[in-house]
C-alpha positions as CSV (number, residue, x, y, z in Angstrom):
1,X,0.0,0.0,0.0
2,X,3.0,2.7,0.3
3,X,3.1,4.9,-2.1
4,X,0.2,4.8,-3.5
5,X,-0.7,8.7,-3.7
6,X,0.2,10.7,-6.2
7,X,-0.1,11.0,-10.0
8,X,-1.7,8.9,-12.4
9,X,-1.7,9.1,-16.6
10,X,-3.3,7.1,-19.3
11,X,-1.6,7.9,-22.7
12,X,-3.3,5.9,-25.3
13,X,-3.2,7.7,-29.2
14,X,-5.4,5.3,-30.2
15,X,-8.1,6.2,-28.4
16,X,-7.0,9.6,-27.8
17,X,-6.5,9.3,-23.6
18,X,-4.5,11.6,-22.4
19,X,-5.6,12.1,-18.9
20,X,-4.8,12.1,-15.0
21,X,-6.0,11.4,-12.0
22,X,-4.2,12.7,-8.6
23,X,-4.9,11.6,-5.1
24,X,-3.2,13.1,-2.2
25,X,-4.4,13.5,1.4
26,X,-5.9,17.0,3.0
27,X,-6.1,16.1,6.7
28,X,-8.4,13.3,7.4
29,X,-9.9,13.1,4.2
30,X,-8.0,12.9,0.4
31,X,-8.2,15.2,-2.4
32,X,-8.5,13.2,-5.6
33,X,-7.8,15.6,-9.1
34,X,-8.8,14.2,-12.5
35,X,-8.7,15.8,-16.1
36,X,-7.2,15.7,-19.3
37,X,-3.7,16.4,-18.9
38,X,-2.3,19.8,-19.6
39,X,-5.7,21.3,-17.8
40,X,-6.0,21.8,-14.2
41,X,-9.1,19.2,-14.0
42,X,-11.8,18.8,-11.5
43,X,-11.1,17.7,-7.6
44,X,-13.2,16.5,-5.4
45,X,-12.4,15.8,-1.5
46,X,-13.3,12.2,-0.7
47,X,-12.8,9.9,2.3
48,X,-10.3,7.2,3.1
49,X,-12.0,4.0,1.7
50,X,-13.3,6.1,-1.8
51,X,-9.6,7.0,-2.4
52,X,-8.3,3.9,-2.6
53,X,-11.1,2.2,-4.1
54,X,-10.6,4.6,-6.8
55,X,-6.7,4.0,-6.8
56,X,-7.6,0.6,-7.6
57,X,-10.1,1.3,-10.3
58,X,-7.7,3.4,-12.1
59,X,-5.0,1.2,-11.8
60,X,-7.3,-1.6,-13.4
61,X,-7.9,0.7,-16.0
62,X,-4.1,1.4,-17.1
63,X,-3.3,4.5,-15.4
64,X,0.2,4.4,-14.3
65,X,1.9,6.1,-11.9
66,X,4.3,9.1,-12.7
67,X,6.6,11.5,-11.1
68,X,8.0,11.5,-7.3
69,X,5.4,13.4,-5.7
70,X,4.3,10.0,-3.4
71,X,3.3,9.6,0.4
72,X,3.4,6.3,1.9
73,X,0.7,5.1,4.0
74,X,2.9,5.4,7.2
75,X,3.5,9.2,6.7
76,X,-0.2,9.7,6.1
77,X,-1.6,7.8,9.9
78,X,1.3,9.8,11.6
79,X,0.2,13.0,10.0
80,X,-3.4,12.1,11.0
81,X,-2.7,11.6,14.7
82,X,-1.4,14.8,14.6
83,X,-4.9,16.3,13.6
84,X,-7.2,17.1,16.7
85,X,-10.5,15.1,16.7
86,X,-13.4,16.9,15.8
87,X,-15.8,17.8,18.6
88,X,-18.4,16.1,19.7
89,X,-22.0,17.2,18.4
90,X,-24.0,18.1,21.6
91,X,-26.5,16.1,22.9
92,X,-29.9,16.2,21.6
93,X,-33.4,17.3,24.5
94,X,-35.5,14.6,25.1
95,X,-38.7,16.9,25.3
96,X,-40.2,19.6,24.0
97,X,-42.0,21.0,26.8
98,X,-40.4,24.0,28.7
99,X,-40.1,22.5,32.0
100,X,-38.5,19.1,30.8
101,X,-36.3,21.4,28.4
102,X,-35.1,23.5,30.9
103,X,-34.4,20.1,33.4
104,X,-32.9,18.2,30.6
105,X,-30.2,21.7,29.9
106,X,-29.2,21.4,33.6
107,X,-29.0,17.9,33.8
108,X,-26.7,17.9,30.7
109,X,-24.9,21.0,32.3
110,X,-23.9,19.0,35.1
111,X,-22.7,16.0,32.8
């Protein structure tokens, strides 16, 4: 799995391919970049298991991979654990009544 990110071509004359496909990871998530190559392309941001199913699918499709611009797996978790979690969303009221609402703020107050 190392080295995995990065940039991706299919050259074919035949058919006329000449694109890319980029996948690099932006925090917790991955940024995957595809267009025909000379353009900048689309992106789209994309989580973990999307990424590398797409890594797969493109590699099953003949894309190879080009240039030095790679991040192994390893320095991608350590970079992660360096990102602080996200916070938790509050808790959700029980009730809708004022009396229950304003017991079931304190209550959670006190948590």
């Amino acid at each position: 799995m190392n080295n995995l990110f990065g940039r991706y071509e299919l050259i074919d004359p035949d058919k006329n391919h000449k694109k890319f496909w980029e996948v690099k990871p932006v925090g917790r998530e991955y940024e995957v970049r595809w267009g025909r190559i000379g353009s900048t392309g689309q992106s789209q941001i994309v989580d973990e298991v999307t990424a590398f199913k797409r890594i797969h699918e493109k590699m099953a499709k003949g894309y190879q991979k080009v240039g030095s611009e790679t991040v192994t797996m390893d320095e991608t978790r350590e970079k992660i654990k360096k990102i602080k979690p996200k916070k938790k969303a509050p808790k959700k009221l029980k009730s809708d009544s004022s009396e229950t609402w304003v017991e079931e703020l304190k209550r959670l107050a006190n948590e």
